[in-house]
mmCIF file of the N, C-alpha and C atoms, coordinates in Angstrom:
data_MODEL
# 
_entry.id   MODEL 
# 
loop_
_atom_site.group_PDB 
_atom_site.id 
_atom_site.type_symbol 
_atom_site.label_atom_id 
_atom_site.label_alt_id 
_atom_site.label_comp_id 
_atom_site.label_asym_id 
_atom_site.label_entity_id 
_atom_site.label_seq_id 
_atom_site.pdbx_PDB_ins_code 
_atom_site.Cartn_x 
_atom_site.Cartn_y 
_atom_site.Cartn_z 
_atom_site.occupancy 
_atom_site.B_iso_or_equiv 
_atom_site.pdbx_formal_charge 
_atom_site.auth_seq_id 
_atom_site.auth_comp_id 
_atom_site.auth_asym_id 
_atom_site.auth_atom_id 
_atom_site.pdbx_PDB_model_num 
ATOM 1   N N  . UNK A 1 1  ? -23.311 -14.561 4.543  1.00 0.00 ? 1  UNK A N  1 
ATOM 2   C CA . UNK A 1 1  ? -22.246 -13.919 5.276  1.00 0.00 ? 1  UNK A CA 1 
ATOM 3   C C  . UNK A 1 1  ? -20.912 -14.462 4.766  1.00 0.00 ? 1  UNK A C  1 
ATOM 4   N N  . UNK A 1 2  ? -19.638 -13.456 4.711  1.00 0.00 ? 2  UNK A N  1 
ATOM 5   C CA . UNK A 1 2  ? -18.495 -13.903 4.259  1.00 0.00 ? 2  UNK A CA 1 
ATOM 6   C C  . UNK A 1 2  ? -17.722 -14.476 5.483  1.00 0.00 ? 2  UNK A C  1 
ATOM 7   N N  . UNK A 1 3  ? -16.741 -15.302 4.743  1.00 0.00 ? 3  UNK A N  1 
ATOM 8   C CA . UNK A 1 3  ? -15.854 -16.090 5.643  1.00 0.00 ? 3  UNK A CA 1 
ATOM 9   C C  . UNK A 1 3  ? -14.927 -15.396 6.292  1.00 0.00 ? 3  UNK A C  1 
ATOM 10  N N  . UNK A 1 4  ? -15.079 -13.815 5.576  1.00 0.00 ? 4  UNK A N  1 
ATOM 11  C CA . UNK A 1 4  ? -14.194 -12.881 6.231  1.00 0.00 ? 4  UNK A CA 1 
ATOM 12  C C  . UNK A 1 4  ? -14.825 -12.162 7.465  1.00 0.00 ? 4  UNK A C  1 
ATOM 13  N N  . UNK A 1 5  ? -16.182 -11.806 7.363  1.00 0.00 ? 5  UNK A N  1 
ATOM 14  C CA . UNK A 1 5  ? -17.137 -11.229 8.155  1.00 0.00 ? 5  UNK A CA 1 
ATOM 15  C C  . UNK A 1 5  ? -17.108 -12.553 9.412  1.00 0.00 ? 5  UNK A C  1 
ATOM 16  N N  . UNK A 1 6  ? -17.225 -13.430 9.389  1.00 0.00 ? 6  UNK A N  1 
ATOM 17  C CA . UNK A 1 6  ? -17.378 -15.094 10.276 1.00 0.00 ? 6  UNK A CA 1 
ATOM 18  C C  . UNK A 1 6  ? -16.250 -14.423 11.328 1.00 0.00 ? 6  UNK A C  1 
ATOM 19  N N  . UNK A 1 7  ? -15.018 -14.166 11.011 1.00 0.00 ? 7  UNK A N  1 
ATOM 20  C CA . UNK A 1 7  ? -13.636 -14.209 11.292 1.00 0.00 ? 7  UNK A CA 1 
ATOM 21  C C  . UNK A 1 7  ? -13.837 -13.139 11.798 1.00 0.00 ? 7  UNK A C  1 
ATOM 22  N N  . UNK A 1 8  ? -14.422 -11.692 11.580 1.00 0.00 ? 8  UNK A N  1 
ATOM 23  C CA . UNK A 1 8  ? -14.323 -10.505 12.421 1.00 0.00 ? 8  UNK A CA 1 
ATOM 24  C C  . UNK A 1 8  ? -14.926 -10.493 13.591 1.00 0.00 ? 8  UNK A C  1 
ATOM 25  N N  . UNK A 1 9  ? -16.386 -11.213 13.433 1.00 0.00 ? 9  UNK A N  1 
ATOM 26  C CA . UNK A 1 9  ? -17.451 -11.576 14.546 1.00 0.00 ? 9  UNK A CA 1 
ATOM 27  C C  . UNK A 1 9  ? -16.462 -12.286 15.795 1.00 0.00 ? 9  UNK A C  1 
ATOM 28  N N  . UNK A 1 10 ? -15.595 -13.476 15.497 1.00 0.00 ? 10 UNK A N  1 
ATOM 29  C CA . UNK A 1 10 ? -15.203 -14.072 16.179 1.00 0.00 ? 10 UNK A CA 1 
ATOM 30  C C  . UNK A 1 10 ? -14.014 -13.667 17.144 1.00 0.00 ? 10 UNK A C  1 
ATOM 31  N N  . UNK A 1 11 ? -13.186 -12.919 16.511 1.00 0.00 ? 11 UNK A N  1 
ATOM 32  C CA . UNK A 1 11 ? -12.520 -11.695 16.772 1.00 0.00 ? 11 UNK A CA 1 
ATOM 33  C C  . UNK A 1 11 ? -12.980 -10.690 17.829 1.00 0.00 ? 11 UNK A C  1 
ATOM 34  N N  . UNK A 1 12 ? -14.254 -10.548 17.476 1.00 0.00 ? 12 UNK A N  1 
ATOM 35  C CA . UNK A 1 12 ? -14.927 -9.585  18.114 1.00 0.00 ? 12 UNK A CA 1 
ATOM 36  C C  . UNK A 1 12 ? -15.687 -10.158 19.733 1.00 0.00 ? 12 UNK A C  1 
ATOM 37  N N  . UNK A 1 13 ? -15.758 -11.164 19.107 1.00 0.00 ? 13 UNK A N  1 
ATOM 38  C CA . UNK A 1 13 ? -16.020 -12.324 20.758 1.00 0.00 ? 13 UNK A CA 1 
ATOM 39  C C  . UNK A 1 13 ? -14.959 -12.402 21.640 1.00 0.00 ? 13 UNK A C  1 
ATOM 40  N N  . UNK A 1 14 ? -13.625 -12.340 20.743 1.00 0.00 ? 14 UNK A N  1 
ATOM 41  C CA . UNK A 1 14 ? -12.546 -13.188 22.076 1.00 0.00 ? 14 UNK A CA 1 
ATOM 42  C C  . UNK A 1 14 ? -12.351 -11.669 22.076 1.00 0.00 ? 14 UNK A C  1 
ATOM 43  N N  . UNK A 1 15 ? -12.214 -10.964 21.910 1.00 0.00 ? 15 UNK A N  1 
ATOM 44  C CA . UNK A 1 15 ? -11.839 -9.886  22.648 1.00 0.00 ? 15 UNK A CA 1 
ATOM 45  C C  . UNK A 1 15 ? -12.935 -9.208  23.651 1.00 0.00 ? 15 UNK A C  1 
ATOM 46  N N  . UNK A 1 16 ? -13.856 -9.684  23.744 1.00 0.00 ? 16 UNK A N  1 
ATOM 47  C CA . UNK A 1 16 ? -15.005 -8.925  25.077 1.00 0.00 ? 16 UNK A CA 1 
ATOM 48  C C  . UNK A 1 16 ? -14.423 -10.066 25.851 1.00 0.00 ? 16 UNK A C  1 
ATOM 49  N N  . UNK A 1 17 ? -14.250 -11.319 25.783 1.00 0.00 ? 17 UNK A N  1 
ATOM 50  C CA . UNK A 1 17 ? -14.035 -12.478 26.738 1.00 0.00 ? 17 UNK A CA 1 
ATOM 51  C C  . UNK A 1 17 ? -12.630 -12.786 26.925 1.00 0.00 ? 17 UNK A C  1 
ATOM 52  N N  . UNK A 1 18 ? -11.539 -11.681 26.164 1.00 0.00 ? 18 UNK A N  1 
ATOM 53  C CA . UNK A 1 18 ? -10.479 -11.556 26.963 1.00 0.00 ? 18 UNK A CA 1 
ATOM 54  C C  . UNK A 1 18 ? -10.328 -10.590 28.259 1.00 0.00 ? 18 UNK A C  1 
ATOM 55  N N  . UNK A 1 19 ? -11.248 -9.436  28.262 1.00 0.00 ? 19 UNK A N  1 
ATOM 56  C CA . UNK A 1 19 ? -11.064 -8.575  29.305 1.00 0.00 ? 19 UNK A CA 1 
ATOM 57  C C  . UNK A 1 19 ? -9.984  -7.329  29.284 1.00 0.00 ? 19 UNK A C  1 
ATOM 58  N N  . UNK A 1 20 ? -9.508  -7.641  27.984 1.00 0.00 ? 20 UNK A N  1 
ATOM 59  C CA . UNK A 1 20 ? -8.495  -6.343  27.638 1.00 0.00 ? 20 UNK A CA 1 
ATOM 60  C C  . UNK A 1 20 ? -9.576  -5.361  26.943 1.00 0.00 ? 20 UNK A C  1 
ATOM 61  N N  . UNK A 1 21 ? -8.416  -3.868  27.107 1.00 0.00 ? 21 UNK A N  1 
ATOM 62  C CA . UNK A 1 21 ? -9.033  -3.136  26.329 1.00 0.00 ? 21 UNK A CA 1 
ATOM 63  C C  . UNK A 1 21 ? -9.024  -3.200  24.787 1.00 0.00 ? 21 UNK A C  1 
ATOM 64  N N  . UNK A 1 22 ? -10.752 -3.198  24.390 1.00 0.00 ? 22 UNK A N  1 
ATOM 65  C CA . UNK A 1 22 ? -11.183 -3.308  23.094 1.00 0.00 ? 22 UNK A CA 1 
ATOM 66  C C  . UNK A 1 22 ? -10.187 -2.458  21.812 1.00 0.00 ? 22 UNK A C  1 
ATOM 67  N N  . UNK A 1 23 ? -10.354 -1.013  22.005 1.00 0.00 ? 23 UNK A N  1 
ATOM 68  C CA . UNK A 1 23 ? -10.014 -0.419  21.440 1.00 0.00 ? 23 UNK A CA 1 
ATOM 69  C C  . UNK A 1 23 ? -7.953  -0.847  20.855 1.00 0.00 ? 23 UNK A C  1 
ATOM 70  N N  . UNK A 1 24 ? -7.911  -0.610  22.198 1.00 0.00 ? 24 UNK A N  1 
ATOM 71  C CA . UNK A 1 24 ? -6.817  -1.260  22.092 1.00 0.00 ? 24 UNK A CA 1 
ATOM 72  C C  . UNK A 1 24 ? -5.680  -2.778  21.246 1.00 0.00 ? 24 UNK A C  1 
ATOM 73  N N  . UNK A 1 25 ? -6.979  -3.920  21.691 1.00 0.00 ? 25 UNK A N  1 
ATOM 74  C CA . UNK A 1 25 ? -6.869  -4.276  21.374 1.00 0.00 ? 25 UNK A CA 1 
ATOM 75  C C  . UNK A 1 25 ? -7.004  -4.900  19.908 1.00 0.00 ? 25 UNK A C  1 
ATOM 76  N N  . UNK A 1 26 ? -7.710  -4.259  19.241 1.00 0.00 ? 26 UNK A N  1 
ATOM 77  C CA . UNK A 1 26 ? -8.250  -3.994  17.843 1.00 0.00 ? 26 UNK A CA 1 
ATOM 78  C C  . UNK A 1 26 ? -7.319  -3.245  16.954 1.00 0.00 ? 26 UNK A C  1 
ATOM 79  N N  . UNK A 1 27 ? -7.135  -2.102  17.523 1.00 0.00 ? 27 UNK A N  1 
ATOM 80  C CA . UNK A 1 27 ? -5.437  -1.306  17.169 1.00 0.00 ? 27 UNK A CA 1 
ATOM 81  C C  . UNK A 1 27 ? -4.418  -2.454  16.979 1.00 0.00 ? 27 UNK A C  1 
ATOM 82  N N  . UNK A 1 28 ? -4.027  -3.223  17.350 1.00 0.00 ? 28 UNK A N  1 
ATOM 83  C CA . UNK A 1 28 ? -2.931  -4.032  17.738 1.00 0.00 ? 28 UNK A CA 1 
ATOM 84  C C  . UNK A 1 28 ? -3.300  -5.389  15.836 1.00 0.00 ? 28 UNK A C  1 
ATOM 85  N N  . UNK A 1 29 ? -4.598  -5.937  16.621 1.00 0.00 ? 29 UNK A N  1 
ATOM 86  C CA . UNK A 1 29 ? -4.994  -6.918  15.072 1.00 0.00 ? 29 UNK A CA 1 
ATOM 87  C C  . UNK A 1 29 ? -5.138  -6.044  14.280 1.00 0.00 ? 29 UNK A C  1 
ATOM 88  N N  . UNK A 1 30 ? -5.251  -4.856  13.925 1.00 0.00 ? 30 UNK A N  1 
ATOM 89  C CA . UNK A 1 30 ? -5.492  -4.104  12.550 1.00 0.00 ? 30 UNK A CA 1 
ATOM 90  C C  . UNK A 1 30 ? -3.681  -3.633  12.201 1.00 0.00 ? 30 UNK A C  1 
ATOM 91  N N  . UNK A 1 31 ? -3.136  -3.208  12.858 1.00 0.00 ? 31 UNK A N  1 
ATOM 92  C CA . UNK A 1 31 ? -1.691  -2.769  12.307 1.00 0.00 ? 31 UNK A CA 1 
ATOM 93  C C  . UNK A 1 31 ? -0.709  -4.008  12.303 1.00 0.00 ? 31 UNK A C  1 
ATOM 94  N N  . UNK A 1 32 ? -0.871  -5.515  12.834 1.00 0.00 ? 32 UNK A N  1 
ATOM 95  C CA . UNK A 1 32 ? -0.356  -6.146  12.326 1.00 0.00 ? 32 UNK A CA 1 
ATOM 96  C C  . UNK A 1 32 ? -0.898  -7.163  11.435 1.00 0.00 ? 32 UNK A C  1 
ATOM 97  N N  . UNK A 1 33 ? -1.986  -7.126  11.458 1.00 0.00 ? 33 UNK A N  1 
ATOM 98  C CA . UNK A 1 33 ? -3.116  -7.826  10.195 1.00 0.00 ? 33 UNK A CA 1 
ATOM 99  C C  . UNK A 1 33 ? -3.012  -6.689  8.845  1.00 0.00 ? 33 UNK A C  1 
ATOM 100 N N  . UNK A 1 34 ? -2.729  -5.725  8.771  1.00 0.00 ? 34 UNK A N  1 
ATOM 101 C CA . UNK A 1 34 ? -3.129  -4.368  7.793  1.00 0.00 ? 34 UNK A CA 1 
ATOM 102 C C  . UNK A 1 34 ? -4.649  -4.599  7.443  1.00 0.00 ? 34 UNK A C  1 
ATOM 103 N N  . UNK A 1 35 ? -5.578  -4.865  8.246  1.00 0.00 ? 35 UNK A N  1 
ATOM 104 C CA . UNK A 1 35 ? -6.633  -4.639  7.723  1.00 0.00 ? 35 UNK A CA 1 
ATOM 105 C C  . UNK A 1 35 ? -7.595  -3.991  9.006  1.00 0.00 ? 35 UNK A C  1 
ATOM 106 N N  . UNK A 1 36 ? -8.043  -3.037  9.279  1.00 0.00 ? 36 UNK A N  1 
ATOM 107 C CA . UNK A 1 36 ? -8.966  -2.586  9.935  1.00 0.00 ? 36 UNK A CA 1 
ATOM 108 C C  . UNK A 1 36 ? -10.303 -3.238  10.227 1.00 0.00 ? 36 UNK A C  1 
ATOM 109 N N  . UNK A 1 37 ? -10.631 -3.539  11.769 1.00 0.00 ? 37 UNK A N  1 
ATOM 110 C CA . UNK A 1 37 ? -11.982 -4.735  11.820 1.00 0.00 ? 37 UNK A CA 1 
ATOM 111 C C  . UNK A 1 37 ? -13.218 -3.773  11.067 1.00 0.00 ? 37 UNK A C  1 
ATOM 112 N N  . UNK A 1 38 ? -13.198 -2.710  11.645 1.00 0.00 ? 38 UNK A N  1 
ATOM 113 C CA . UNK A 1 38 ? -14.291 -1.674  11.842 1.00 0.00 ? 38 UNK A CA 1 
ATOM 114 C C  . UNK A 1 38 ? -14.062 -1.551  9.924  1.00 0.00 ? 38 UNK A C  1 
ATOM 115 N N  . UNK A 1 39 ? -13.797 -1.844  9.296  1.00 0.00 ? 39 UNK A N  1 
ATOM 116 C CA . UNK A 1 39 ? -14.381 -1.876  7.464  1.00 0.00 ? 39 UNK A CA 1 
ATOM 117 C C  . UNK A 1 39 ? -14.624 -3.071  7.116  1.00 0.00 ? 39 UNK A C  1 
ATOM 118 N N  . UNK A 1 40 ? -14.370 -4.044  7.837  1.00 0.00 ? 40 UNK A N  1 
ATOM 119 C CA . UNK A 1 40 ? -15.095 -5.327  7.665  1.00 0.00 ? 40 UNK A CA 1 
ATOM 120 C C  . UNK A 1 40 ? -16.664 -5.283  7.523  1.00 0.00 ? 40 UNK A C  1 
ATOM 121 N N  . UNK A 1 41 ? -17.559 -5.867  6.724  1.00 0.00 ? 41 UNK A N  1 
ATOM 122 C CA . UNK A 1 41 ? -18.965 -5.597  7.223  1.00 0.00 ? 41 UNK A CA 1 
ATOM 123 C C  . UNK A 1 41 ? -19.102 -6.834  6.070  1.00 0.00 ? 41 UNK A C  1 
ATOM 124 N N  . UNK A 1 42 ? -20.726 -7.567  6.570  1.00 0.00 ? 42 UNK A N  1 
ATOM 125 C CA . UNK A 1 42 ? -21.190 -8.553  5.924  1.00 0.00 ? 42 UNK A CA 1 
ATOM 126 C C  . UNK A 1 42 ? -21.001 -8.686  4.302  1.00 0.00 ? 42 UNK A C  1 
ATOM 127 N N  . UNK A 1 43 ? -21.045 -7.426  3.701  1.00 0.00 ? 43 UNK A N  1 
ATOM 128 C CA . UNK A 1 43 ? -20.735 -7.355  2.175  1.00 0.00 ? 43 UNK A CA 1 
ATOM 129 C C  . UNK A 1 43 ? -19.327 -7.409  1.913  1.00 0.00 ? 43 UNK A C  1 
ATOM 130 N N  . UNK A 1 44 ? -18.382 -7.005  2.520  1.00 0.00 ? 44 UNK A N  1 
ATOM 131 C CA . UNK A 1 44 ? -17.151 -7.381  2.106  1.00 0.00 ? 44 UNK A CA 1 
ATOM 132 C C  . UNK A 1 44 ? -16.545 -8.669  1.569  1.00 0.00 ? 44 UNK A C  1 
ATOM 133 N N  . UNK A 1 45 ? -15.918 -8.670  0.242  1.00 0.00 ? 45 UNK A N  1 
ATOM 134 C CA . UNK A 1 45 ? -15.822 -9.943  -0.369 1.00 0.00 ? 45 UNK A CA 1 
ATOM 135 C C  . UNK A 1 45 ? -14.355 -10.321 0.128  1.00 0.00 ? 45 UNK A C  1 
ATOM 136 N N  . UNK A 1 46 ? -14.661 -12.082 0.344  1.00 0.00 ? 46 UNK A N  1 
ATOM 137 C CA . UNK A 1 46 ? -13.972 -13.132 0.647  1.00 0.00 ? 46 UNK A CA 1 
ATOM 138 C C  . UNK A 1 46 ? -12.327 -12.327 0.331  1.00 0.00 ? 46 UNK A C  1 
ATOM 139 N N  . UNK A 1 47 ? -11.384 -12.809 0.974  1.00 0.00 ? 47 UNK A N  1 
ATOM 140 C CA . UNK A 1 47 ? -10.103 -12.395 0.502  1.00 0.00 ? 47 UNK A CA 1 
ATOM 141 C C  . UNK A 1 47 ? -9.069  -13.536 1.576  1.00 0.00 ? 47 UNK A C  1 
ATOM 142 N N  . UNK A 1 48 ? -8.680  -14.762 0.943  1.00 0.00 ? 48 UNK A N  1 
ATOM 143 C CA . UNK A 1 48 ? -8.212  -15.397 2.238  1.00 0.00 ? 48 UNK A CA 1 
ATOM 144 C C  . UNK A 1 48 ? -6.739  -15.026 2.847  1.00 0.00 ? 48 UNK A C  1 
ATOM 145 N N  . UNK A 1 49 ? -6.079  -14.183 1.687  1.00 0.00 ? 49 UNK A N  1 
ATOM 146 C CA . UNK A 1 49 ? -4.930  -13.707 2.570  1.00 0.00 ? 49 UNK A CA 1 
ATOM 147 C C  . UNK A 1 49 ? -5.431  -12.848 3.246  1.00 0.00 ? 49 UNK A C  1 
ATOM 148 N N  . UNK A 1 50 ? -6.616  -11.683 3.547  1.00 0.00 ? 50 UNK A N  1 
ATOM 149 C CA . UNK A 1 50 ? -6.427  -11.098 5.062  1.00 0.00 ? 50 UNK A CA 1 
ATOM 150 C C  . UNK A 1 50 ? -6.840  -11.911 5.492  1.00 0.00 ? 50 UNK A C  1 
ATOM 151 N N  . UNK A 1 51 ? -7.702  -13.209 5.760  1.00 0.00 ? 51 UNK A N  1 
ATOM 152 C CA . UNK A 1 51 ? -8.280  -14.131 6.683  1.00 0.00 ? 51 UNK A CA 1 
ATOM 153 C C  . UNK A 1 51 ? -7.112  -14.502 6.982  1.00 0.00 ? 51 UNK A C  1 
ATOM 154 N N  . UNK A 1 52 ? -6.560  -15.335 6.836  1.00 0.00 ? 52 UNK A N  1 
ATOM 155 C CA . UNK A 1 52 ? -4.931  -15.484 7.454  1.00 0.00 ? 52 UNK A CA 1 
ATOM 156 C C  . UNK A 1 52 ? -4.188  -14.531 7.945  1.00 0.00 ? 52 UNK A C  1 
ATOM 157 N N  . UNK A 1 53 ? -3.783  -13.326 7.322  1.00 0.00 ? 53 UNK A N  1 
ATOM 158 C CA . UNK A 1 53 ? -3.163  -12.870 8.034  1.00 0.00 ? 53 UNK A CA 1 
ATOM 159 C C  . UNK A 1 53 ? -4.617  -12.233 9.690  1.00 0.00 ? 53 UNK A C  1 
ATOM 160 N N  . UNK A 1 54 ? -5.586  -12.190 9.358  1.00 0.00 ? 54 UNK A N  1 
ATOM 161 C CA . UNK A 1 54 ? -6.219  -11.756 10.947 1.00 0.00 ? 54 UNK A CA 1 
ATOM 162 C C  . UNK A 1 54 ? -5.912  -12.764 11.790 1.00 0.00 ? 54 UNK A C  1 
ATOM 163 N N  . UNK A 1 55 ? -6.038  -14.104 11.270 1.00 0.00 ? 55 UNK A N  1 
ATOM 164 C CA . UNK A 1 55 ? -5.748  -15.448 12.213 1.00 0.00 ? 55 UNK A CA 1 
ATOM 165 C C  . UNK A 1 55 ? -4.563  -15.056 12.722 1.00 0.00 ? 55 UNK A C  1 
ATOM 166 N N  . UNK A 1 56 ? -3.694  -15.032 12.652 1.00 0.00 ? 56 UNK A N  1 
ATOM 167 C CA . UNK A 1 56 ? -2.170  -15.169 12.542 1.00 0.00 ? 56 UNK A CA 1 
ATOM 168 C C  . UNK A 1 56 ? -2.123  -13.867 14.053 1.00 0.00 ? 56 UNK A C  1 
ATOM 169 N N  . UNK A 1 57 ? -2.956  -13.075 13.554 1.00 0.00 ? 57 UNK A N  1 
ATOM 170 C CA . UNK A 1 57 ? -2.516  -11.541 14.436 1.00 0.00 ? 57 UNK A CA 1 
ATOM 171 C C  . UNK A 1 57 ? -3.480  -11.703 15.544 1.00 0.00 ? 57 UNK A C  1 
ATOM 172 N N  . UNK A 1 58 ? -4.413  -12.221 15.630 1.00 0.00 ? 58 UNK A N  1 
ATOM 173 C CA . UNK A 1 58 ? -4.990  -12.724 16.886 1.00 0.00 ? 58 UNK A CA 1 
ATOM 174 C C  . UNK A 1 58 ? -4.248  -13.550 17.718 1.00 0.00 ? 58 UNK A C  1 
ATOM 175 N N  . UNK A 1 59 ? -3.584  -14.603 17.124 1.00 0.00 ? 59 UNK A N  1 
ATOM 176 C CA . UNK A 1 59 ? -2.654  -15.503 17.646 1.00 0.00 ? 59 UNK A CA 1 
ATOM 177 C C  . UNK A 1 59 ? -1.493  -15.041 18.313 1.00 0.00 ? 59 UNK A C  1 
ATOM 178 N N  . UNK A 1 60 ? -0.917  -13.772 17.833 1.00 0.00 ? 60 UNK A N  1 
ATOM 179 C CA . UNK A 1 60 ? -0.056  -13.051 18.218 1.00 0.00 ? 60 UNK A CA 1 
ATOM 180 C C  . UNK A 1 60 ? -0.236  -11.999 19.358 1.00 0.00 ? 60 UNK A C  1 
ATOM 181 N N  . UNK A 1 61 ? -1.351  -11.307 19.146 1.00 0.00 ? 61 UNK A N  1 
ATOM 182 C CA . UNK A 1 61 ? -2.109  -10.390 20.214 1.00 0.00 ? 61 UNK A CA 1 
ATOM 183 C C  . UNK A 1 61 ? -2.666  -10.884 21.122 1.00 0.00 ? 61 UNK A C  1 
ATOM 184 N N  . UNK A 1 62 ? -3.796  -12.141 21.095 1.00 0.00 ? 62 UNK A N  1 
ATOM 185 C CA . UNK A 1 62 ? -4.778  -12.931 22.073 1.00 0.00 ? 62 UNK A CA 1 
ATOM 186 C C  . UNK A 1 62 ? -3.767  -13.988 22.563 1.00 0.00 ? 62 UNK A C  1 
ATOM 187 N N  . UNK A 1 63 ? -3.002  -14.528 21.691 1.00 0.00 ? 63 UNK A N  1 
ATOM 188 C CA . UNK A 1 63 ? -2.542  -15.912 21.648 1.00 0.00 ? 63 UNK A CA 1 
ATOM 189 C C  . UNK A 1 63 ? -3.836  -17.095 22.107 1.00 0.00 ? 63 UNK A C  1 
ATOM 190 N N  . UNK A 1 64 ? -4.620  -16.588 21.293 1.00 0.00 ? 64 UNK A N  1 
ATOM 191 C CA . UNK A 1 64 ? -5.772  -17.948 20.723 1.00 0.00 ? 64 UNK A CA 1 
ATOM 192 C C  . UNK A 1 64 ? -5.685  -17.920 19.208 1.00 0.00 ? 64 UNK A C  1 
ATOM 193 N N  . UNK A 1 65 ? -5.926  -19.548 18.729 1.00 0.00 ? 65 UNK A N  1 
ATOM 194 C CA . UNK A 1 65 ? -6.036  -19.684 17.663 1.00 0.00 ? 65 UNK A CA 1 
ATOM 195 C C  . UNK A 1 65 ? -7.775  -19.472 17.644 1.00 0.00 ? 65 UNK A C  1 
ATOM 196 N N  . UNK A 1 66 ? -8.297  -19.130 16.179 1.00 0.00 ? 66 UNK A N  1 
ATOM 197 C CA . UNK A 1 66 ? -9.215  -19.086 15.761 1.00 0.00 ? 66 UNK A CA 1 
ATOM 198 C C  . UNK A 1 66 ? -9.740  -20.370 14.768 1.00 0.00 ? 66 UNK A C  1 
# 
């Protein structure tokens, strides 16, 4: 599994255990991350500037660090 895929999963946790809306909230990390979760998938290769920038936009949207 990629370190990028690790990072979507986790993503994908704090947002059921924030209680906001999903959709929503996914909209929000994809247009200020520029990367869409939903094309993330286990084969997608490593890229650590979107890993940073998703960190960064969770932090901004959730305000949790990852």
């Amino acid at each position: 599994m990629s370190q990028l895929y690790d990072v979507k999963l986790r993503i994908e946790e704090a947002i059921k255990s924030s209680g906001l809306d999903p959709m929503e909230v996914r909209g929000k990390i994809g247009l200020k991350s520029g990367k869409l979760l939903s094309l993330i998938n286990p084969s997608t290769p490593d890229d650590p500037a979107i890993v940073l920038k998703l960190k960064l936009a969770v932090k901004e949207v959730l305000n949790i660090a990852l």
